[in-house]
N, CA, C and O atoms as a GROMACS GRO file, in nm:
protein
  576
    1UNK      N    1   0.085  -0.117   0.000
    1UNK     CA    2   0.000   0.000   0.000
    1UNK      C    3   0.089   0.124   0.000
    1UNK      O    4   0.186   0.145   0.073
    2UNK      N    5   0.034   0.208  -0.106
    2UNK     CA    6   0.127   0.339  -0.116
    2UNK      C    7   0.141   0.427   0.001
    2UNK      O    8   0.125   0.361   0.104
    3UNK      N    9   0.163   0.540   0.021
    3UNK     CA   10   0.122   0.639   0.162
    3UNK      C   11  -0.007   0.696   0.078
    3UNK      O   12  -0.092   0.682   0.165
    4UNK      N   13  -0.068   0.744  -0.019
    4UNK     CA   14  -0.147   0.791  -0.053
    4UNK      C   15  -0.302   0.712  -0.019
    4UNK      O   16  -0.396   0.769   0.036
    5UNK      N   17  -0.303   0.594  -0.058
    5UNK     CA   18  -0.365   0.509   0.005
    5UNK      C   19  -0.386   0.497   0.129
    5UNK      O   20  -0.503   0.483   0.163
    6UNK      N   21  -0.304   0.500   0.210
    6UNK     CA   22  -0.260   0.474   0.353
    6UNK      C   23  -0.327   0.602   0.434
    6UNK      O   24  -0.385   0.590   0.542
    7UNK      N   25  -0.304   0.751   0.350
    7UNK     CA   26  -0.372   0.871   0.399
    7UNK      C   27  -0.542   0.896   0.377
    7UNK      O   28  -0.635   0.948   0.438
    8UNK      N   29  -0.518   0.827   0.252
    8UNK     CA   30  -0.726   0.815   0.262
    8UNK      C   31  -0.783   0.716   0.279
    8UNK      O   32  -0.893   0.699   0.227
    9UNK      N   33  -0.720   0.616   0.362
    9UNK     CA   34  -0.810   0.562   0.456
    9UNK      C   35  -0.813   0.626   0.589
    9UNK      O   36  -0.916   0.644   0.654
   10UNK      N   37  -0.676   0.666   0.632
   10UNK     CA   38  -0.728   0.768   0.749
   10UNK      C   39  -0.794   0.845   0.765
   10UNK      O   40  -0.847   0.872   0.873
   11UNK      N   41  -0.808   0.903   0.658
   11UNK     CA   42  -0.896   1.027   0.617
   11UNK      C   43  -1.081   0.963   0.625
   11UNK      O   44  -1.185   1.023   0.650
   12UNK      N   45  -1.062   0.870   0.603
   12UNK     CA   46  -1.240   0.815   0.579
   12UNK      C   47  -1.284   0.748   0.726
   12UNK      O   48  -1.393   0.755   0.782
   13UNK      N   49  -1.149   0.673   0.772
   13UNK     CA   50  -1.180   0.651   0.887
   13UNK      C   51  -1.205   0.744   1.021
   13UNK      O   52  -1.271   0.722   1.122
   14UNK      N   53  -1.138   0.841   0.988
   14UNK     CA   54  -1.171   0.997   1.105
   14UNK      C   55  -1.298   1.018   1.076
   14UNK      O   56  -1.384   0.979   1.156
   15UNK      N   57  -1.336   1.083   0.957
   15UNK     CA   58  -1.464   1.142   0.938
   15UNK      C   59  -1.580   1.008   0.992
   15UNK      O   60  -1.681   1.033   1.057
   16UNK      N   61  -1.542   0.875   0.952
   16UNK     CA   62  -1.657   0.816   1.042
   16UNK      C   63  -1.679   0.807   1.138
   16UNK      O   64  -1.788   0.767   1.177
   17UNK      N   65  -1.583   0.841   1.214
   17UNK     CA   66  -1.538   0.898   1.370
   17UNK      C   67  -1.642   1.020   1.425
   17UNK      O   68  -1.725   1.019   1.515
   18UNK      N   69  -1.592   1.142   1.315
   18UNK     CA   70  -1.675   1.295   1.359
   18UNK      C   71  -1.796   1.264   1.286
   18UNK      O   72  -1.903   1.300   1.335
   19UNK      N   73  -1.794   1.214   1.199
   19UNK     CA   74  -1.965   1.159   1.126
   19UNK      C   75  -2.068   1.145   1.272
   19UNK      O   76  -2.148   1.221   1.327
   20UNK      N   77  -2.015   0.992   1.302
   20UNK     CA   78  -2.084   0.968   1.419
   20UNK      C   79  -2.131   1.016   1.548
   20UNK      O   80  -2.228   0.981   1.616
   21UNK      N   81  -2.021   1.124   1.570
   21UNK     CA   82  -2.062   1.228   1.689
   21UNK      C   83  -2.153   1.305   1.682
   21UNK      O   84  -2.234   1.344   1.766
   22UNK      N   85  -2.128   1.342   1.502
   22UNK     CA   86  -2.234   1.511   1.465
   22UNK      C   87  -2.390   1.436   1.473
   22UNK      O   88  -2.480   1.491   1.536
   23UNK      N   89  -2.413   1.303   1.402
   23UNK     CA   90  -2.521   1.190   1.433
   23UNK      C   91  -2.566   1.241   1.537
   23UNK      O   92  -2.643   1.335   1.520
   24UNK      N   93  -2.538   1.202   1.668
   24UNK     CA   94  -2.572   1.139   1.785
   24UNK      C   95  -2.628   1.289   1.850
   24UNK      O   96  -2.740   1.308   1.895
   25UNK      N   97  -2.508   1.399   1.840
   25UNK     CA   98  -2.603   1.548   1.830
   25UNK      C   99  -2.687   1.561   1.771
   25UNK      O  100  -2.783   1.606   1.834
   26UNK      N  101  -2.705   1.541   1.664
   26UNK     CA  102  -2.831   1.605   1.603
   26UNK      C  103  -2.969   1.530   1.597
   26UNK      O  104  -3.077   1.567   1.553
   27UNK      N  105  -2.908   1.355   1.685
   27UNK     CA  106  -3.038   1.294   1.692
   27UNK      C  107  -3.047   1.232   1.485
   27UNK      O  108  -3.156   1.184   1.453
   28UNK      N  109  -2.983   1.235   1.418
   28UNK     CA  110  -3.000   1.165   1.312
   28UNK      C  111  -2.924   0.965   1.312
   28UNK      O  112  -2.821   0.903   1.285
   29UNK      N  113  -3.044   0.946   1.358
   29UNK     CA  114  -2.986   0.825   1.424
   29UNK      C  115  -2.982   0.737   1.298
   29UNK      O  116  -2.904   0.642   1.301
   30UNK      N  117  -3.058   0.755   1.184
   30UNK     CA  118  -3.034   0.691   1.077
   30UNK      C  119  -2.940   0.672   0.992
   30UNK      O  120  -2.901   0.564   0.948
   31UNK      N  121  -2.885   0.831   0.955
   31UNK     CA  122  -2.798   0.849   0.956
   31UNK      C  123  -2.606   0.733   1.067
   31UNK      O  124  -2.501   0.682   1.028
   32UNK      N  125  -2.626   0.738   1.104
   32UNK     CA  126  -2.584   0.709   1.250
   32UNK      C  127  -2.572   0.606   1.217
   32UNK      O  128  -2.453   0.577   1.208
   33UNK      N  129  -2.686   0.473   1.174
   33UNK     CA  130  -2.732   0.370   1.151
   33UNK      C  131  -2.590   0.308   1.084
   33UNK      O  132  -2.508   0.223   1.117
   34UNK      N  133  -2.615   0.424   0.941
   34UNK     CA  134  -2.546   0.380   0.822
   34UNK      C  135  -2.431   0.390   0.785
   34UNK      O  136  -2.390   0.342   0.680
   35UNK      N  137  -2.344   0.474   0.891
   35UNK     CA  138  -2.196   0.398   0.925
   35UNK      C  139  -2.141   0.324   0.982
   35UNK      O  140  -2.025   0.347   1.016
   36UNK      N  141  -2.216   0.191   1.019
   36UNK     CA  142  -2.154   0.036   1.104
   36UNK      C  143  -2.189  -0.030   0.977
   36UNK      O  144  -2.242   0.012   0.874
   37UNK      N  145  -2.132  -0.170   1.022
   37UNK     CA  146  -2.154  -0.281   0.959
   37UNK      C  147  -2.280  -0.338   1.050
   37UNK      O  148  -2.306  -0.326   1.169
   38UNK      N  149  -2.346  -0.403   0.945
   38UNK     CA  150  -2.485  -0.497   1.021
   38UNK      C  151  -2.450  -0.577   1.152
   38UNK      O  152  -2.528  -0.586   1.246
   39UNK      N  153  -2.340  -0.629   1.149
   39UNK     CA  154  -2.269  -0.728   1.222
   39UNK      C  155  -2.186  -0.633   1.356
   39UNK      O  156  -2.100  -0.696   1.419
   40UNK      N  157  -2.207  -0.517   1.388
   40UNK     CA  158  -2.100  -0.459   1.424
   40UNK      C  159  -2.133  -0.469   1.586
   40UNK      O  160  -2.219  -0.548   1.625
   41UNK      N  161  -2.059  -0.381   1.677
   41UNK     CA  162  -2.060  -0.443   1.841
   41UNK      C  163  -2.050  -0.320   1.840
   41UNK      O  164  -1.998  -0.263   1.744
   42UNK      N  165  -2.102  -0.250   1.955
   42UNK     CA  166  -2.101  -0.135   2.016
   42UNK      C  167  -2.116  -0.152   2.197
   42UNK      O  168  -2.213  -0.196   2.260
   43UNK      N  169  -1.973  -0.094   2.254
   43UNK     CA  170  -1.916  -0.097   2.374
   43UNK      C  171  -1.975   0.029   2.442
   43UNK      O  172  -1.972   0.140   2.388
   44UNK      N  173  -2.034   0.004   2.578
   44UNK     CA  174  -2.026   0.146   2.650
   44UNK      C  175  -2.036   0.080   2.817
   44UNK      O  176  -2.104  -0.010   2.866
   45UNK      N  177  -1.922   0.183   2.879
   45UNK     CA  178  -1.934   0.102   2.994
   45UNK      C  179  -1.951  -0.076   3.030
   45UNK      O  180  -1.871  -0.122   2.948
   46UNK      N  181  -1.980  -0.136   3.068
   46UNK     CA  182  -2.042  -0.302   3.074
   46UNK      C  183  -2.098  -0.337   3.017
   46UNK      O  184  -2.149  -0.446   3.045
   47UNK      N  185  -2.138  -0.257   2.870
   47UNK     CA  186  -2.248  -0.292   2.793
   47UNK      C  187  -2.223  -0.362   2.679
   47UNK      O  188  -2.120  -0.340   2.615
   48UNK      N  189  -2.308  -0.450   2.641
   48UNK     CA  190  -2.210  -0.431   2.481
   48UNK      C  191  -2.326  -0.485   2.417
   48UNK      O  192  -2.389  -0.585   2.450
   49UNK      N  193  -2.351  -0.391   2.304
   49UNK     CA  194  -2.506  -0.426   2.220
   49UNK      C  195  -2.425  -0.493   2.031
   49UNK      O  196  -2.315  -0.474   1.980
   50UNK      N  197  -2.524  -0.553   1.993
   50UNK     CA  198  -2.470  -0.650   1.872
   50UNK      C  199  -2.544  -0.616   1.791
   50UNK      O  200  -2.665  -0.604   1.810
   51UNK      N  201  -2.485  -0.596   1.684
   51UNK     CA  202  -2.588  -0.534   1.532
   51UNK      C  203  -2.651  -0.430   1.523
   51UNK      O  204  -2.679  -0.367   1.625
   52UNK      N  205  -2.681  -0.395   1.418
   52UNK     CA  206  -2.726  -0.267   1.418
   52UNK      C  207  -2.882  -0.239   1.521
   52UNK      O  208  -2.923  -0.130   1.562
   53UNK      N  209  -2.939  -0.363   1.539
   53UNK     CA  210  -3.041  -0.338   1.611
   53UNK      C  211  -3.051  -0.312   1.753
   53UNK      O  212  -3.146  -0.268   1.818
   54UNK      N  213  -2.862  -0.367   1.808
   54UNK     CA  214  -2.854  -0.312   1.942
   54UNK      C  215  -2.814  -0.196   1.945
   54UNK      O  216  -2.855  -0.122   2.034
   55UNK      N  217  -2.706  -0.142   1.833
   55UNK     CA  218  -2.749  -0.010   1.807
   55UNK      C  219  -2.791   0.086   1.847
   55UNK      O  220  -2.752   0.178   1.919
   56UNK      N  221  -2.918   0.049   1.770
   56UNK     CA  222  -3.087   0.152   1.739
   56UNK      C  223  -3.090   0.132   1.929
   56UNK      O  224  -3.070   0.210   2.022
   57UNK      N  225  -3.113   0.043   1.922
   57UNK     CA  226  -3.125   0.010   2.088
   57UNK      C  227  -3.089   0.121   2.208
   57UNK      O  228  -3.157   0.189   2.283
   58UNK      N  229  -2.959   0.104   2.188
   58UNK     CA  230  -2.873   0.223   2.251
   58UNK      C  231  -2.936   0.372   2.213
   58UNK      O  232  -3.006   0.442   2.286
   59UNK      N  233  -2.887   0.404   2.062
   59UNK     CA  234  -2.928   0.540   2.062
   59UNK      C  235  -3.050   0.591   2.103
   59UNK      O  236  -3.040   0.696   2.166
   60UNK      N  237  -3.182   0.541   2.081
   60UNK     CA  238  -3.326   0.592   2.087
   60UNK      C  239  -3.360   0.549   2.213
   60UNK      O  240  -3.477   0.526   2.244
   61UNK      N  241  -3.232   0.530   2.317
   61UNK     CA  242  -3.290   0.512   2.446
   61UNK      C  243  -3.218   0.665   2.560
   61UNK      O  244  -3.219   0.692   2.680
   62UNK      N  245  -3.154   0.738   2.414
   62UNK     CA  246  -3.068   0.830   2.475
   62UNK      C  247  -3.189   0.960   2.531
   62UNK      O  248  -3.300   0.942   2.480
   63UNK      N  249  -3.182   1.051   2.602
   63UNK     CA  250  -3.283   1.154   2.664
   63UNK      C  251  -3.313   1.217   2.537
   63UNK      O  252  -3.221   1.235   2.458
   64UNK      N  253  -3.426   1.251   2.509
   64UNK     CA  254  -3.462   1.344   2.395
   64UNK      C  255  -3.410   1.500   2.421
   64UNK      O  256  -3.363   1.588   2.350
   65UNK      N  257  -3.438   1.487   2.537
   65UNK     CA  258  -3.423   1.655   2.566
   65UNK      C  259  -3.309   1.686   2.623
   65UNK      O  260  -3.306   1.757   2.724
   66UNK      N  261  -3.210   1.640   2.569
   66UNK     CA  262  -3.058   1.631   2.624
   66UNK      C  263  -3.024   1.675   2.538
   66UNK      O  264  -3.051   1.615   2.434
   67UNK      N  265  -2.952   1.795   2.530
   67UNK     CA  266  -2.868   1.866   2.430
   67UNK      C  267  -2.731   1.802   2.444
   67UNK      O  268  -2.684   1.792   2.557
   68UNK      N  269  -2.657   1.754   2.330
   68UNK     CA  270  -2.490   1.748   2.346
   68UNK      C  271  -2.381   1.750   2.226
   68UNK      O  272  -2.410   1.699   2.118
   69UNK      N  273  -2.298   1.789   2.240
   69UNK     CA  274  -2.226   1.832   2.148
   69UNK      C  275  -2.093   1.727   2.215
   69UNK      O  276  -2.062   1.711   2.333
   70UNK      N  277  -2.028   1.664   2.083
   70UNK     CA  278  -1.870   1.616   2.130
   70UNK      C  279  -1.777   1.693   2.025
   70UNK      O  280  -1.785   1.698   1.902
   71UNK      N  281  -1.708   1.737   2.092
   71UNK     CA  282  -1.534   1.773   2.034
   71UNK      C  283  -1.476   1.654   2.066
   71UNK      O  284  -1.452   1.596   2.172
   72UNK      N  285  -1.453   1.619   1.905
   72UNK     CA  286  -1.360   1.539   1.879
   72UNK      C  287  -1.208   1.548   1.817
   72UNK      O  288  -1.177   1.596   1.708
   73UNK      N  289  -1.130   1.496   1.904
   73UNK     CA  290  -0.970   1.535   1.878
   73UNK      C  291  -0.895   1.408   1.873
   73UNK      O  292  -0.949   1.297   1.869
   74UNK      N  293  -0.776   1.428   1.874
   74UNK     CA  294  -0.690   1.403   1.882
   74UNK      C  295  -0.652   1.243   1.816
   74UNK      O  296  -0.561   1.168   1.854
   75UNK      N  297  -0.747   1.220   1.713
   75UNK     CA  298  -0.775   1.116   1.631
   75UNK      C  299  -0.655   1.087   1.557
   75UNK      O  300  -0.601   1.166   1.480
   76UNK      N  301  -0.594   0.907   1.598
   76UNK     CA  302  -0.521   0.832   1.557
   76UNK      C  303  -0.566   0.689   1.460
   76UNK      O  304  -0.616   0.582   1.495
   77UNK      N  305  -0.520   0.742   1.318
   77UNK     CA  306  -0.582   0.594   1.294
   77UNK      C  307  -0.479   0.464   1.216
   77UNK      O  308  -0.383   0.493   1.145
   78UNK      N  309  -0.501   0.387   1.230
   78UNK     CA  310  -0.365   0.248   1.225
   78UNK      C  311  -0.452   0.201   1.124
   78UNK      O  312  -0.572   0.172   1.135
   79UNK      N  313  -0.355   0.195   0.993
   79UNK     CA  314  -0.426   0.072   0.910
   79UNK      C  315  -0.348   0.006   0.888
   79UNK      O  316  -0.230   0.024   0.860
   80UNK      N  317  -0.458  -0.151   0.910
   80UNK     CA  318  -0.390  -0.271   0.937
   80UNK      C  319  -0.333  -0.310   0.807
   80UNK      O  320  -0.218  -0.353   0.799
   81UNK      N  321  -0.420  -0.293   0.693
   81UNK     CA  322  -0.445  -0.361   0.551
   81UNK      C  323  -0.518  -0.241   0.464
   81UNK      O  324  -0.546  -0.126   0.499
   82UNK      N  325  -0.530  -0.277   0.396
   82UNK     CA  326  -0.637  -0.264   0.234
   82UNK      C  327  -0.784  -0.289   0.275
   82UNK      O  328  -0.871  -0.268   0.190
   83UNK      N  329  -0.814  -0.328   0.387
   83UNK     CA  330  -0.946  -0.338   0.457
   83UNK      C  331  -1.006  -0.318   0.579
   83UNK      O  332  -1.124  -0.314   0.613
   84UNK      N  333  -0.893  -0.306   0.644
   84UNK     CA  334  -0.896  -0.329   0.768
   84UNK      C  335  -0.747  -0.192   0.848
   84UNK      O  336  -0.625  -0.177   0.836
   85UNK      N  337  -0.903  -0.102   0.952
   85UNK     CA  338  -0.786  -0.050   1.029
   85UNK      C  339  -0.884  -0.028   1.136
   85UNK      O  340  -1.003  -0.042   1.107
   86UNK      N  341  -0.841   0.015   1.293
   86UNK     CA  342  -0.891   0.054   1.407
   86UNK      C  343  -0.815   0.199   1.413
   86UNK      O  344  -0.709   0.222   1.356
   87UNK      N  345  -0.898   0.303   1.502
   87UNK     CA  346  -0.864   0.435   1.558
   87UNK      C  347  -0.912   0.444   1.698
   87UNK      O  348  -0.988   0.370   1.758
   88UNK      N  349  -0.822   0.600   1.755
   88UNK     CA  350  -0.873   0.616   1.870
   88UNK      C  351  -0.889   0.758   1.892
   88UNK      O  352  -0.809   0.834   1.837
   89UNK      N  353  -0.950   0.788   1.941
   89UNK     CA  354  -0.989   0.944   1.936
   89UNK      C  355  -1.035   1.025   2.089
   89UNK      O  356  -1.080   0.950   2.176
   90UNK      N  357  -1.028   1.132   2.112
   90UNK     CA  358  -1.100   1.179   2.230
   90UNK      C  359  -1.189   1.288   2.224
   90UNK      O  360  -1.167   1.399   2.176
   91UNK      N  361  -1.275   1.253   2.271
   91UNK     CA  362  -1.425   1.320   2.277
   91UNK      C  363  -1.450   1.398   2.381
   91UNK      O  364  -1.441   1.338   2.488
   92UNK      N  365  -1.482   1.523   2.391
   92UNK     CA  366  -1.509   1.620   2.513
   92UNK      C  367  -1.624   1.663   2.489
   92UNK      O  368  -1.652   1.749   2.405
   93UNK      N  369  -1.722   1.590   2.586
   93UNK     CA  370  -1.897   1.587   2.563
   93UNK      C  371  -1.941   1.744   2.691
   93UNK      O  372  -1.911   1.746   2.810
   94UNK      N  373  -1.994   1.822   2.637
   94UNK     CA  374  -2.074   1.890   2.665
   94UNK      C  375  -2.263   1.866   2.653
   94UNK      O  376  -2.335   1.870   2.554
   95UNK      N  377  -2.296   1.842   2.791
   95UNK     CA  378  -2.448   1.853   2.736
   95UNK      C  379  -2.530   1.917   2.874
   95UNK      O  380  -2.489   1.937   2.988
   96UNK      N  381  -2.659   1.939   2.812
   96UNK     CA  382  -2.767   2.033   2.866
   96UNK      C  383  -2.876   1.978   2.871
   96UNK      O  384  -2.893   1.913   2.767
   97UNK      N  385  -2.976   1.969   2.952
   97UNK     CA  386  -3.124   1.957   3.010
   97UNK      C  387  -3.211   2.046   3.026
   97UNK      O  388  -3.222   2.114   3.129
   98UNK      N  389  -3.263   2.054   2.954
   98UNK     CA  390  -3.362   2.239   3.031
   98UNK      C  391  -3.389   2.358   2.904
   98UNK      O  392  -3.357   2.333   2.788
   99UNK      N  393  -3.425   2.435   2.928
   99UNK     CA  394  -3.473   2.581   2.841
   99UNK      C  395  -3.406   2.596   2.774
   99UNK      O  396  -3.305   2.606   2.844
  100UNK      N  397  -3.366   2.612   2.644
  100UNK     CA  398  -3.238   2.718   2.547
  100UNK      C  399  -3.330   2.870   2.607
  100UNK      O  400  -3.440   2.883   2.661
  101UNK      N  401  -3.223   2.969   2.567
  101UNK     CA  402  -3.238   3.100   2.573
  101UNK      C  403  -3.326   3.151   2.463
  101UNK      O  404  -3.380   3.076   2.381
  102UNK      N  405  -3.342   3.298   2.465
  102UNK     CA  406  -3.423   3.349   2.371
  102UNK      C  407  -3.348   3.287   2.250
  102UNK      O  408  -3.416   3.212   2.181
  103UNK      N  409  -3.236   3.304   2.220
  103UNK     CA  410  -3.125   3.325   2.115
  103UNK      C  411  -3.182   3.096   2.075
  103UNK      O  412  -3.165   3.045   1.965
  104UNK      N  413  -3.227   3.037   2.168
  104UNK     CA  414  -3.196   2.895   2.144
  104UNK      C  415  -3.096   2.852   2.181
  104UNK      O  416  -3.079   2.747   2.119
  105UNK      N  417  -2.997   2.874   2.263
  105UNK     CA  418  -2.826   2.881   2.257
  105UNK      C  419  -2.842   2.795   2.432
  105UNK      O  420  -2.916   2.836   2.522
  106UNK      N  421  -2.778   2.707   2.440
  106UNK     CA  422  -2.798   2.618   2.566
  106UNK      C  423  -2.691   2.740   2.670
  106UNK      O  424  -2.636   2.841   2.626
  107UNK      N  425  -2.689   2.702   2.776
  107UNK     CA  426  -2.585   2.770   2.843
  107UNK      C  427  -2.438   2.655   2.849
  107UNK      O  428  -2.428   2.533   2.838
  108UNK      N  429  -2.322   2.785   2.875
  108UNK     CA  430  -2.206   2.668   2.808
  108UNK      C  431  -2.195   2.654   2.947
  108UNK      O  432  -2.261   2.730   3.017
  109UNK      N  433  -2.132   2.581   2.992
  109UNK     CA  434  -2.057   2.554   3.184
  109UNK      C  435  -1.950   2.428   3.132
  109UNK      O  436  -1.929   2.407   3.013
  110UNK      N  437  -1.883   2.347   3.249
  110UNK     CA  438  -1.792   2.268   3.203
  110UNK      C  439  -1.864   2.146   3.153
  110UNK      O  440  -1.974   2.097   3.176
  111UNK      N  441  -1.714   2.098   3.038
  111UNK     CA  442  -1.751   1.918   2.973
  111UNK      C  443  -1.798   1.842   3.121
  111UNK      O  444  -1.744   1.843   3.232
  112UNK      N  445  -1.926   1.775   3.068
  112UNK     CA  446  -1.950   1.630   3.132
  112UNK      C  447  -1.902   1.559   3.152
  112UNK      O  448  -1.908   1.491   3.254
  113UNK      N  449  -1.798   1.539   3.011
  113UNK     CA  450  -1.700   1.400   3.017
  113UNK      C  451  -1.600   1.412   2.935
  113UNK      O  452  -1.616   1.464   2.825
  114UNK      N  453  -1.528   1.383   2.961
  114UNK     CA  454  -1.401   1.295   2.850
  114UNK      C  455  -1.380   1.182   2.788
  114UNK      O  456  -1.282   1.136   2.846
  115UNK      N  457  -1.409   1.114   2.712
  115UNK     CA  458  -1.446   0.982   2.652
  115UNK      C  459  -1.314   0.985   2.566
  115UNK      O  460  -1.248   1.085   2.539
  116UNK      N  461  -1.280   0.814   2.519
  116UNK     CA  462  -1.197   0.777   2.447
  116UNK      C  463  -1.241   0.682   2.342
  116UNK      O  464  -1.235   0.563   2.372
  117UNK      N  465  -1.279   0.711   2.238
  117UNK     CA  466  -1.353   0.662   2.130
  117UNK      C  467  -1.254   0.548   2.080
  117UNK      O  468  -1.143   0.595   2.054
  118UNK      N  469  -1.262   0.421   2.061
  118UNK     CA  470  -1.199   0.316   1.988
  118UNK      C  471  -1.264   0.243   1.865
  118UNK      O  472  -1.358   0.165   1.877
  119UNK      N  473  -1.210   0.272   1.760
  119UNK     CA  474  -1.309   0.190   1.643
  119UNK      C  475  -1.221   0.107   1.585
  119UNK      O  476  -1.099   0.095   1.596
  120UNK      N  477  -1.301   0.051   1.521
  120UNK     CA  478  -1.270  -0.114   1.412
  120UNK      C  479  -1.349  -0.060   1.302
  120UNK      O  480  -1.463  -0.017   1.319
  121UNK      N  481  -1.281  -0.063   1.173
  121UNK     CA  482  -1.316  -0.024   1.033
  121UNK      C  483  -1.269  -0.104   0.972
  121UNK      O  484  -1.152  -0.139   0.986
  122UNK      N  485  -1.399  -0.180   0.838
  122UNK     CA  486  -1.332  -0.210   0.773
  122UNK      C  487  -1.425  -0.169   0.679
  122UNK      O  488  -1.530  -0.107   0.700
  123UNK      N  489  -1.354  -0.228   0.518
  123UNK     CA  490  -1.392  -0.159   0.386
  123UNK      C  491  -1.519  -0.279   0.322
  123UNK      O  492  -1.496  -0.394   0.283
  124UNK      N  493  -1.624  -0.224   0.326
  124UNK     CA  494  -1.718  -0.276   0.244
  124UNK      C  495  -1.699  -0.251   0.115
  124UNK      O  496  -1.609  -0.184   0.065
  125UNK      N  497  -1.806  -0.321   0.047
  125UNK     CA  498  -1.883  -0.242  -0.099
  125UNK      C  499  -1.939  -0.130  -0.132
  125UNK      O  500  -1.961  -0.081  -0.242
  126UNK      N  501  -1.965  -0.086  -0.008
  126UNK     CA  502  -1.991   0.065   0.006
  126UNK      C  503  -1.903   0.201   0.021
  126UNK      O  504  -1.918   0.311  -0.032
  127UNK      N  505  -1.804   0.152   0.114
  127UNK     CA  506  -1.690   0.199   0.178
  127UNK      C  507  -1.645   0.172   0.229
  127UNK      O  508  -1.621   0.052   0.219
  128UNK      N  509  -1.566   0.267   0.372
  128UNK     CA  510  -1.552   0.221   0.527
  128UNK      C  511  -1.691   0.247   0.585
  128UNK      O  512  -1.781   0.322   0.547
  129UNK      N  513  -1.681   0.149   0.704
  129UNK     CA  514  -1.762   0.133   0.755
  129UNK      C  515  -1.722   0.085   0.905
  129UNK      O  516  -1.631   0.003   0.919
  130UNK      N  517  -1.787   0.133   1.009
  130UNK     CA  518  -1.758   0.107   1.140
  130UNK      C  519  -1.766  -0.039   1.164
  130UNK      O  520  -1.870  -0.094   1.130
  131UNK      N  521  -1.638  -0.134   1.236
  131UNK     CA  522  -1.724  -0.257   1.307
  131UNK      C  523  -1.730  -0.305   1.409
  131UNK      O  524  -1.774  -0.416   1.438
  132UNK      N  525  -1.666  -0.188   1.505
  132UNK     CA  526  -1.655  -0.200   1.648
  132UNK      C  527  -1.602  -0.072   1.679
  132UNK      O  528  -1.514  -0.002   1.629
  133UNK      N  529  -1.719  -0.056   1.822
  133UNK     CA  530  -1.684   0.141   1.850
  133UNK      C  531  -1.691   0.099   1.996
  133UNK      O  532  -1.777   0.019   2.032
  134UNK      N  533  -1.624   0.139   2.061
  134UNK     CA  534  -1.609   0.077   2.202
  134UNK      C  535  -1.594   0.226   2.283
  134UNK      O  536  -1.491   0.284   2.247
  135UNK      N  537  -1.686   0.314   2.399
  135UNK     CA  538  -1.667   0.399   2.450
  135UNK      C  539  -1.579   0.425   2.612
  135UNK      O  540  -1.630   0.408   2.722
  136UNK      N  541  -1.477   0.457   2.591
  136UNK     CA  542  -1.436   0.433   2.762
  136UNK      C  543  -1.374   0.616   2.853
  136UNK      O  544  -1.279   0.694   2.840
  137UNK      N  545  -1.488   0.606   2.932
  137UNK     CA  546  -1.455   0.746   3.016
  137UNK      C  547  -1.337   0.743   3.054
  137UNK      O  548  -1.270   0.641   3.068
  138UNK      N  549  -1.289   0.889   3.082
  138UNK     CA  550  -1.186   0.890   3.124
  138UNK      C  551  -1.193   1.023   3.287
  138UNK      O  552  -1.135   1.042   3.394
  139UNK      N  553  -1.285   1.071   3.218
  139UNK     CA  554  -1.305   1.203   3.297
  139UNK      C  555  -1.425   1.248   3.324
  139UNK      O  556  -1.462   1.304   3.220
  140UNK      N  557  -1.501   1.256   3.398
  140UNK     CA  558  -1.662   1.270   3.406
  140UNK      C  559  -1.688   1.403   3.540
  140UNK      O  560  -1.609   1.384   3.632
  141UNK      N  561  -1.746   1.479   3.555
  141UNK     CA  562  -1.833   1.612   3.614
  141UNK      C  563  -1.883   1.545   3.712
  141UNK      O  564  -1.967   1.456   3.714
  142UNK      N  565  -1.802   1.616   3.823
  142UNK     CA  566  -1.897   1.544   3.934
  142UNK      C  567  -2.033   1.658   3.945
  142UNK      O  568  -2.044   1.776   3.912
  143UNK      N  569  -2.112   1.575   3.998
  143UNK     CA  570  -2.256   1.674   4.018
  143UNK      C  571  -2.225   1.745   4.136
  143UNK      O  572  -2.156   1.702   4.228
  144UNK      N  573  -2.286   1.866   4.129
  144UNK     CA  574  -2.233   1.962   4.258
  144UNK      C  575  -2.361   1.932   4.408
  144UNK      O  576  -2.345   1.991   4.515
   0.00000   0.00000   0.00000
């Protein structure tokens, strides 16, 4: 594999990375849907849901009225092959419960959390595609 190759799979594998965050903000869970593989595992805490239907599972059990935004950084991605690579990334989740302002604009105060995003990608017929996203805190808001 050339480096050119080697750079756009990193390149496809990040964005399914920030793909998935901007998803999960905006509640486009379909979206969301359609960057795993059918087959894929999704990690959070002790959890671990299988296929896209544990998935759906997970997301549409998230608060509706929970505003959140992740900054995503510091994204590393290893490719294994021509099909196959894993990344790791860190996520600084901001979120909100309650009224937006006149403006709609949540109030900012500190991140909730610090998360460490781990994925498994590999290359379909379609593209890349997620096949294991495993979430592990690192840093979490204590409640006052």
């Amino acid at each position: 594999m050339d480096t050119l190759q080697r750079l756009a799979i990193e390149a496809e594998c990040s964005r399914l990375m920030t793909t998935f965050s901007l998803c999960t903000d905006t509640f486009d869970y379909d979206r969301a849907l359609g960057l795993f593989v059918p087959d894929c595992t999704f990690q959070r805490a002790d959890e671990v849901f299988e296929g896209l239907d544990g998935l759906r599972f997970v997301l549409n059990r998230r608060n509706p009225e929970r505003i959140t935004r992740h900054i995503v950084s510091n994204m590393l991605i290893d490719v294994e092959d021509e099909t196959t690579a894993t990344g790791q990334a860190y996520a600084l989740v901001f979120g909100h419960v309650g009224a937006l302002d006149e403006h709609g604009e949540a109030p900012l105060g500190a991140p909730d959390s610090l998360v460490i995003f781990n994925g498994g990608f590999t290359r379909t017929d379609e593209g890349w595609r997620i096949k294991t996203w495993r979430i592990d805190l690192s840093f979490r808001r204590k409640a006052a």
